[in-house]
C-alpha positions in Angstrom: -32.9 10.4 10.3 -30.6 12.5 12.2 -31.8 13.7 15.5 -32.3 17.6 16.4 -28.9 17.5 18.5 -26.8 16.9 15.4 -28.4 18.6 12.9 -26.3 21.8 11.6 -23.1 20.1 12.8 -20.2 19.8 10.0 -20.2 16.2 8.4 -16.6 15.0 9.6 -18.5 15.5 13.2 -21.2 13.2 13.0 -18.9 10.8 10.7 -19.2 6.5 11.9 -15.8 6.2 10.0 -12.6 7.5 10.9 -11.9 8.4 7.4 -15.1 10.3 6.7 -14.6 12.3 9.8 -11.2 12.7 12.1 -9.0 11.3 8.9 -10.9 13.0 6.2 -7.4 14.1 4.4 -7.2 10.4 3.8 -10.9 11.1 2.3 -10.3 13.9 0.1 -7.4 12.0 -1.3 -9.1 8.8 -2.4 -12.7 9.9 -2.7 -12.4 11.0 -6.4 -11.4 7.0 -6.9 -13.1 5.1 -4.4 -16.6 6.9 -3.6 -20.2 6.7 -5.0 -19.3 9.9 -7.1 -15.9 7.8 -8.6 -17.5 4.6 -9.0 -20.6 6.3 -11.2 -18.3 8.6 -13.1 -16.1 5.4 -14.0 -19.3 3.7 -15.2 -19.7 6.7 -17.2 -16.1 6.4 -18.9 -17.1 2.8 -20.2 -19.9 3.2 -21.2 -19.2 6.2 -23.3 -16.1 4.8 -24.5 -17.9 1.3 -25.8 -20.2 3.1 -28.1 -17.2 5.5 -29.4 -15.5 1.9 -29.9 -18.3 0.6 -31.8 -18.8 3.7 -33.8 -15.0 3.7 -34.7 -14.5 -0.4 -35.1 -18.0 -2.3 -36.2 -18.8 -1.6 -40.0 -21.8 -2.9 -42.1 -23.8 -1.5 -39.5 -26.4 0.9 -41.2 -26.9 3.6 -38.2 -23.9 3.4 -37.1 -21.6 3.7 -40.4 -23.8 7.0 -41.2 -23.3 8.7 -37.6 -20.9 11.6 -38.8 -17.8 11.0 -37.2 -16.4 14.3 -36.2 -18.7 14.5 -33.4 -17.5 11.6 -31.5 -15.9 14.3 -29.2 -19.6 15.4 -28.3 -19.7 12.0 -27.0 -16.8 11.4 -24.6 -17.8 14.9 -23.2 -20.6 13.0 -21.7 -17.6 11.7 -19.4 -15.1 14.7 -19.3 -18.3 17.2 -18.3 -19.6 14.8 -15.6 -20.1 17.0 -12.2 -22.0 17.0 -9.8 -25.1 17.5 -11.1 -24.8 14.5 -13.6 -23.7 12.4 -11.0 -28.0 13.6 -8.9 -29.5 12.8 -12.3 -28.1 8.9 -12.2 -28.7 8.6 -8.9 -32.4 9.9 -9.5 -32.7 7.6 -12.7 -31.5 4.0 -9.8 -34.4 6.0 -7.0 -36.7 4.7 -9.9 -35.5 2.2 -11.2 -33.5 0.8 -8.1 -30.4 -0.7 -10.6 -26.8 1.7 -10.7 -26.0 0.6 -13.6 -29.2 0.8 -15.9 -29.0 4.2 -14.5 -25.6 5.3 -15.7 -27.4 3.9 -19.1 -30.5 5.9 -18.9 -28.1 9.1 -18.3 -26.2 8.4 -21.2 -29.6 8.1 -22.9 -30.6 11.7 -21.8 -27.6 13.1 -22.8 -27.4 11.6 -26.5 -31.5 12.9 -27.0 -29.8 16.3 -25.8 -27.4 16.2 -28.3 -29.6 15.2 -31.3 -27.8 11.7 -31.1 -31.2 9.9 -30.5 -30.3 6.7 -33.1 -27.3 6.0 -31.1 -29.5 5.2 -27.5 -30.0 1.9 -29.1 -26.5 1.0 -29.0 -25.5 2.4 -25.4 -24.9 -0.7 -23.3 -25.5 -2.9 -26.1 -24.4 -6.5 -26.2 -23.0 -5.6 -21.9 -24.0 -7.0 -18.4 -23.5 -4.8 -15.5 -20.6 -6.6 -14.8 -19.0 -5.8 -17.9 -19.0 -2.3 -17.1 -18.9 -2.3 -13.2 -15.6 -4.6 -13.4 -13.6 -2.2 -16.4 -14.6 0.7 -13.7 -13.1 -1.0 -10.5 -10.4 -1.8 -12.6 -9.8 1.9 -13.9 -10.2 2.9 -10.3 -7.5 1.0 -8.9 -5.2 1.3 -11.5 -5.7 5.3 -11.5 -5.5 5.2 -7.2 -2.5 3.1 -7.0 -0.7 5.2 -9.1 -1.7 8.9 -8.5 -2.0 8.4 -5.2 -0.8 5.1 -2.9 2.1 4.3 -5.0 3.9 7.9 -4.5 2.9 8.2 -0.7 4.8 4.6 -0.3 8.1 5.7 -2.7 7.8 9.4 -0.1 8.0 6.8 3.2 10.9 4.7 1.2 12.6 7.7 0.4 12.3 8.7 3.9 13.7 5.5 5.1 16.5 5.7 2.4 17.3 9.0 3.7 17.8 7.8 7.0 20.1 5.0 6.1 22.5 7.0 4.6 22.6 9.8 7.1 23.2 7.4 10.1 25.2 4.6 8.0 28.5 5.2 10.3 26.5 5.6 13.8 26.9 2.4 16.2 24.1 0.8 18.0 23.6 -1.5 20.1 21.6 -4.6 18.7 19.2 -6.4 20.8 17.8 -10.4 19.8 14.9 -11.8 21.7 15.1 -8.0 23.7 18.5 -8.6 24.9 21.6 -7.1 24.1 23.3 -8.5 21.0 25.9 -8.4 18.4 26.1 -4.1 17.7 25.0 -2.6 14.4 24.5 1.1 12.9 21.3 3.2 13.0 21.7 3.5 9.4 22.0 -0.9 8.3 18.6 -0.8 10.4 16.6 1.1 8.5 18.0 0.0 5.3 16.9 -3.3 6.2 13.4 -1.5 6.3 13.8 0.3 2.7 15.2 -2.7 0.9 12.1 -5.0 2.1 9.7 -2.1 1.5 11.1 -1.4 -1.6 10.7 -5.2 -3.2 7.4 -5.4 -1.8 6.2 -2.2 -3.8 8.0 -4.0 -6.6 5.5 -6.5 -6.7 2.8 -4.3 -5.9 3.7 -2.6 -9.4 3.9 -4.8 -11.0 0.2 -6.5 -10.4 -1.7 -5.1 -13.8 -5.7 -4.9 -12.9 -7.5 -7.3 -15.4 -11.0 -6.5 -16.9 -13.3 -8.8 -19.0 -16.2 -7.9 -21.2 -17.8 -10.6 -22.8 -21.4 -10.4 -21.8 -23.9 -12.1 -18.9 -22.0 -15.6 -18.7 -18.6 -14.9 -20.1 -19.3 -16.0 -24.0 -20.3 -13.1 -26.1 -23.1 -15.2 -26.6 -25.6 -11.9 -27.5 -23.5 -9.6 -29.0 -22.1 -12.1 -31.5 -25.9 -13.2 -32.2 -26.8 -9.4 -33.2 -23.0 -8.5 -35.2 -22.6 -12.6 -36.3 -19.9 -11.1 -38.4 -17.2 -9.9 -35.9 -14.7 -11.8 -34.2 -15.6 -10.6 -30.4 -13.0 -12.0 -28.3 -10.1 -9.4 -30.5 -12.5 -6.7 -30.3 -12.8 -7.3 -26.5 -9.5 -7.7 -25.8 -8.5 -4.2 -28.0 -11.1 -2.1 -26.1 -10.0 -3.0 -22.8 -6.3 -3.0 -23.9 -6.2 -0.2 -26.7 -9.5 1.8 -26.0 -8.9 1.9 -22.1 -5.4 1.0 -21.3 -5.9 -2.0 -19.3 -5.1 -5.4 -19.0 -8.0 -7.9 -20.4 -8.6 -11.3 -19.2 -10.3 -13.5 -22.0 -11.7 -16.0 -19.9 -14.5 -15.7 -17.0 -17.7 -16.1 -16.0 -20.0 -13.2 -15.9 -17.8 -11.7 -13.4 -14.2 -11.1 -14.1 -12.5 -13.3 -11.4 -11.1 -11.4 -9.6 -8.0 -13.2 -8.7 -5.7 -10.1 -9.8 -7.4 -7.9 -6.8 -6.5 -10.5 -4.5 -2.8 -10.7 -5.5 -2.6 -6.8 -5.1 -4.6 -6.7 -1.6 -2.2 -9.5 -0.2 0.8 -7.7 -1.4 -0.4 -4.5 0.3 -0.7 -6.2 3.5 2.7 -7.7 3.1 3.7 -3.9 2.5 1.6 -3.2 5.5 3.1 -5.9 7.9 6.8 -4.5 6.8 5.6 -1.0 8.1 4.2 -2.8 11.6 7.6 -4.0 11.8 9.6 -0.8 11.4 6.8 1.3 13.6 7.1 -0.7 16.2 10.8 -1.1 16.0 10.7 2.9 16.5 8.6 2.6 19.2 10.6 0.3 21.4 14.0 2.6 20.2 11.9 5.9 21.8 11.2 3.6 24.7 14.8 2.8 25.1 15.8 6.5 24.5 17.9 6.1 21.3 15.8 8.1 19.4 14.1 11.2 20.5 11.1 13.0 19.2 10.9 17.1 18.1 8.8 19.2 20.3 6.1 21.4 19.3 5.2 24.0 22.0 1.6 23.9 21.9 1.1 19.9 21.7 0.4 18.1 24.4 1.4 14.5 25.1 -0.4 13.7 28.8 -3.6 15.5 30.2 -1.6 14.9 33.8 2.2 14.5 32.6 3.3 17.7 31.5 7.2 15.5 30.2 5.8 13.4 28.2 6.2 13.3 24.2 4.4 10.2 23.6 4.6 8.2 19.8 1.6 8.5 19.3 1.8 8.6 15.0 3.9 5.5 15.3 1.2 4.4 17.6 -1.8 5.5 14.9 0.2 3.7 12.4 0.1 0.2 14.5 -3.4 0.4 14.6 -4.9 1.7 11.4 -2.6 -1.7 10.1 -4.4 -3.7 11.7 -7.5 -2.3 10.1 -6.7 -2.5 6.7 -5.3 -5.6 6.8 -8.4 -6.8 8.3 -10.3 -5.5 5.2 -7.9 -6.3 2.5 -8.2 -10.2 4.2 -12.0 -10.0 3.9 -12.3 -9.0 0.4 -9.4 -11.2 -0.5 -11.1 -14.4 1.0 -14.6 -13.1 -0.7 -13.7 -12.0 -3.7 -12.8 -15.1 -5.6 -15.5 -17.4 -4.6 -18.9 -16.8 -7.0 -21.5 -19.0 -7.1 -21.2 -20.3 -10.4 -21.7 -17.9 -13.2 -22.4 -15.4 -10.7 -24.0 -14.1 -7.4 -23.4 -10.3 -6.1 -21.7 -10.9 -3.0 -18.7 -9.4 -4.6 -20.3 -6.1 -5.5 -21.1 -5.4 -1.9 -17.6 -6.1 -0.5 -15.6 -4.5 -3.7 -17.3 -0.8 -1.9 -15.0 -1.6 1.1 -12.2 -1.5 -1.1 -11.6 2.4 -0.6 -11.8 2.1 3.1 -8.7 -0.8 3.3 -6.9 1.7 0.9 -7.4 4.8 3.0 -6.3 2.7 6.5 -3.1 1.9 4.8 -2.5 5.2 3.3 -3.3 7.1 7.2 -0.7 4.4 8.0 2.4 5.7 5.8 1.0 9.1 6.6 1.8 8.8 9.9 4.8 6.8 9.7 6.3 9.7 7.7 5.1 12.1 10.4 6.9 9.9 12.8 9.8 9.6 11.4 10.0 13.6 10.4 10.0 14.0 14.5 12.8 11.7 15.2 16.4 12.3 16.2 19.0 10.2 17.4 20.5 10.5 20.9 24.2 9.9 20.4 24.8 9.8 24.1 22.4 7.3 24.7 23.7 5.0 22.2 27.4 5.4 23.0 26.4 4.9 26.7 24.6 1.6 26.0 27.3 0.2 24.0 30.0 1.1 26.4 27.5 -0.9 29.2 27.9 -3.8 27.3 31.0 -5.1 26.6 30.1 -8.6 26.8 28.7 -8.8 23.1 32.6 -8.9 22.2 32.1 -12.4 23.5 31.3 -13.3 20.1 34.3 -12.3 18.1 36.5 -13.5 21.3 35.6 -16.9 20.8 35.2 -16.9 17.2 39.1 -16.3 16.6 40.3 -18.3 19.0 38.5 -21.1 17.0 39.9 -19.5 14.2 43.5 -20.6 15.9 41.8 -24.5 16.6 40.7 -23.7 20.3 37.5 -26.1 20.0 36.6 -25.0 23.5 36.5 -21.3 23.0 32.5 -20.7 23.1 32.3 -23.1 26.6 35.2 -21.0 28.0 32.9 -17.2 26.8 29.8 -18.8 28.4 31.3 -19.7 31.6 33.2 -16.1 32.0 30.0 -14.1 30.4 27.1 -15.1 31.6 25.1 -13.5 33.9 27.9 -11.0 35.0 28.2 -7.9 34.8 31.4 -7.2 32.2 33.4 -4.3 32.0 36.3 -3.4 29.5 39.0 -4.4 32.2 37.6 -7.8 32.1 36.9 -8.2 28.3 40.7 -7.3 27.8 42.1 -9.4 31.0 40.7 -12.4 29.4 42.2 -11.4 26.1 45.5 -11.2 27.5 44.9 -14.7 29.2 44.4 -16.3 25.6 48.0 -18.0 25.8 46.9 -19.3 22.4 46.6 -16.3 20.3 49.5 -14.9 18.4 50.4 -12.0 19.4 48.9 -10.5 16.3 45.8 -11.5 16.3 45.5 -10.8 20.4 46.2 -6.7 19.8 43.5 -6.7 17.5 41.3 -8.1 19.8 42.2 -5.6 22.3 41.7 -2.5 19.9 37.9 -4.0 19.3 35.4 -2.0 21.0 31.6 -2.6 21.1 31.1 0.5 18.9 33.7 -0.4 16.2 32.4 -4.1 16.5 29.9 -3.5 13.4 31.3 -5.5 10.5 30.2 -4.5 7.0 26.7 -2.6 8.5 27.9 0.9 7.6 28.6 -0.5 4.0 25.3 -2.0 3.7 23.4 1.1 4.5 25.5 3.2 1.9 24.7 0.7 -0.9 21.1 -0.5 -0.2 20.2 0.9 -3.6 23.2 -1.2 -5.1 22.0 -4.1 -3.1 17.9 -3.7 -4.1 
């Protein structure tokens, strides 16, 4: 019971979760999937949809052969009218009853004695178990939240990514291995790095179908074939859930579809997530290093006490809402699969998290588009660090001169390189000393700078889409 202090405040203020209350965007945009309204509005769709089935596919059956069949759309409006008043009478029918799903039947129920349909109330959730119906909804929900909503927020930050590795394909940077400064690169190769693995991992993300099952309390059809002995149930399973409802079916389970499938898809979320950890913190440690800057908007703050700063903060968010979904997406993976023989409800408590691991990794490419909409490259910066650094053209120094058969070359690099300060004077003074080099191959060394020394990066960033 809430306490006098927070009574009359707005929900999002006295919200536990972070997506209920500071990130309720995230909310609105996967509470028509993922919450209690969703989930009893998707129990809804099967069931109504199972007794259309029947009434369209079982014959020889003496009620339901004589139910006229132009009315079936009176039916499925059960579904496509649900509101919010529907969804108060199911959840009054499981205050009585204290089961969701026998509730979603009873409200069917009400509705068909409404209609004048009351021969058909025998046939509403007949031959199912819960599970039947609960695991076509989750199912239905993750198909339909993947791809109206996750799936086209990760193609905008791939996009995003893509956009940036063709607009800074040509634009040298200094690379840095183990935080030290390294063979150079281009701005653009960078993040085309980060859009080809991205891109392959959404790949796989696609093309995970979600499975559903509905063969009755241990997997058999054992009592709808005893009441129809007639029909072969396995085909008419497997066309409802493929035909009927546009899903995948799984013919073989206990009284729980397995399960396996949400696992697959969770873990290749993460992996999705763990490529975004990557590039956000990449961007963080380029802001830190000043190659990238961030847009200013006047009225934002970034320090209470420091009025310079423009901290990363969305890059920042990113990092740690990560962390958070993968944390959930590893519970429910490591849960989900393991049922105690035909069945125990341990899953059905952890499958209600599922919307909150969704909505971490959706404020996660949220922010990481925000971040990267603020960013701009500081030219200066990166031309001034590759002109302090003209040591990385120790590398292609002593790789031609083994090129000529100088088997020492490396040794000789080390010994003049490290731990000195090197300046273009003495990159090119050593070139000239190179008594082995043709003369040929020693001009070209001396036209190398650190910002032409790229290789193929600028091509690799311009044909990324070639290359996924």
């Amino acid at each position: 019971m809430l306490t006098d202090e927070l009574k009359g405040l707005p929900s999002e203020a006295i919200a536990i979760c972070p997506l209920d209350g500071r990130y309720s965007g995230i909310r609105d945009q996967l509470a028509p999937y993922f919450s209690e309204y969703g989930l009893v509005k998707n129990r809804v769709w099967v069931e109504v949809h199972w007794l259309v089935f029947l009434l369209k596919n079982l014959h020889g059956n003496e009620i339901l052969d004589a139910f006229p069949k132009e009315r079936i759309p009176e039916i499925l409006n059960i579904y496509e009218s649900f509101s919010a008043e529907s969804f108060a009478e199911v959840k009054a029918h499981e205050a009585r009853i204290n089961h969701d799903v026998k509730a979603v039947e009873l409200f069917i129920d009400d509705e068909l004695h409404a209609c004048g349909m009351d021969d058909l109330t025998s046939f509403v959730h007949i031959g199912c178990t819960s599970e039947d119906i609960t695991n076509i909804a989750y199912a239905n929900i993750i198909k339909q939240a993947l791809g109206e909503v996750w799936i086209p927020k990760a193609e905008c930050l791939v996009r995003k990514i893509m956009g940036f590795a063709y607009d800074f394909s040509d634009i040298p940077m200094l690379g840095h291995t183990h935080g030290q400064p390294a063979t150079p690169t281009t701005v653009g190769k960078e993040f085309a790095v980060y859009r080809y693995r991205l891109n392959r991992s959404l790949d796989e993300i696609k093309a995970i179908e979600p499975l559903a099952k509905f063969n009755g309390a241990t997997g058999n059809y054992a009592a709808i074939s005893v009441a129809f002995p007639g029909e072969n149930w396995p085909e008419l399973s497997r066309k409802f859930i493929e035909d009927e409802l546009g899903l995948t079916f799984n013919p073989v389970t206990t009284q729980i579809e397995s399960h396996d499938y949400m696992c697959h898809l969770f873990d290749g979320i993460r992996s999705f997530n763990n490529i975004m950890l990557d590039l956000v913190r990449d961007m963080w440690l380029y802001i830190s290093r000043s190659y990238f800057g961030q847009k200013t908007v006047g009225a934002e703050v970034g320090s209470s006490t420091m009025p310079h700063k423009v901290n990363p903060i969305r890059f920042e968010n990113a990092e740690a809402n990560i962390d958070i979904s993968n944390a959930l997406f590893m519970a429910l993976s490591n849960k989900l699969p393991v049922s105690r023989m035909q069945r125990d409800l341990s899953d059905s408590s952890s499958q209600r998290n599922i919307g909150m691991a969704f909505g971490y990794s959706l404020q996660t490419i949220e922010q990481a588009i925000s971040g990267l909409d603020r960013v701009t490259v500081n030219y200066q910066v990166l031309n001034q660090d590759l002109e302090d650094n003209w040591q990385v053209l120790a590398e292609p120094i002593q790789t031609v001169l083994r090129a000529y058969g100088d088997p020492e070359s490396y040794d000789e690099l080390k010994k003049f390189t490290r731990g000195k300060e090197i300046s273009k004077e003495d990159i090119q003074n050593f070139i000239k000393s190179c008594d082995s080099l043709p003369p040929e191959a020693k001009e070209a060394l001396l036209e190398l700078t650190p910002e032409a020394y790229t290789g193929y990066a600028q091509s690799i960033a311009e044909t990324v889409d070639i290359l996924s």
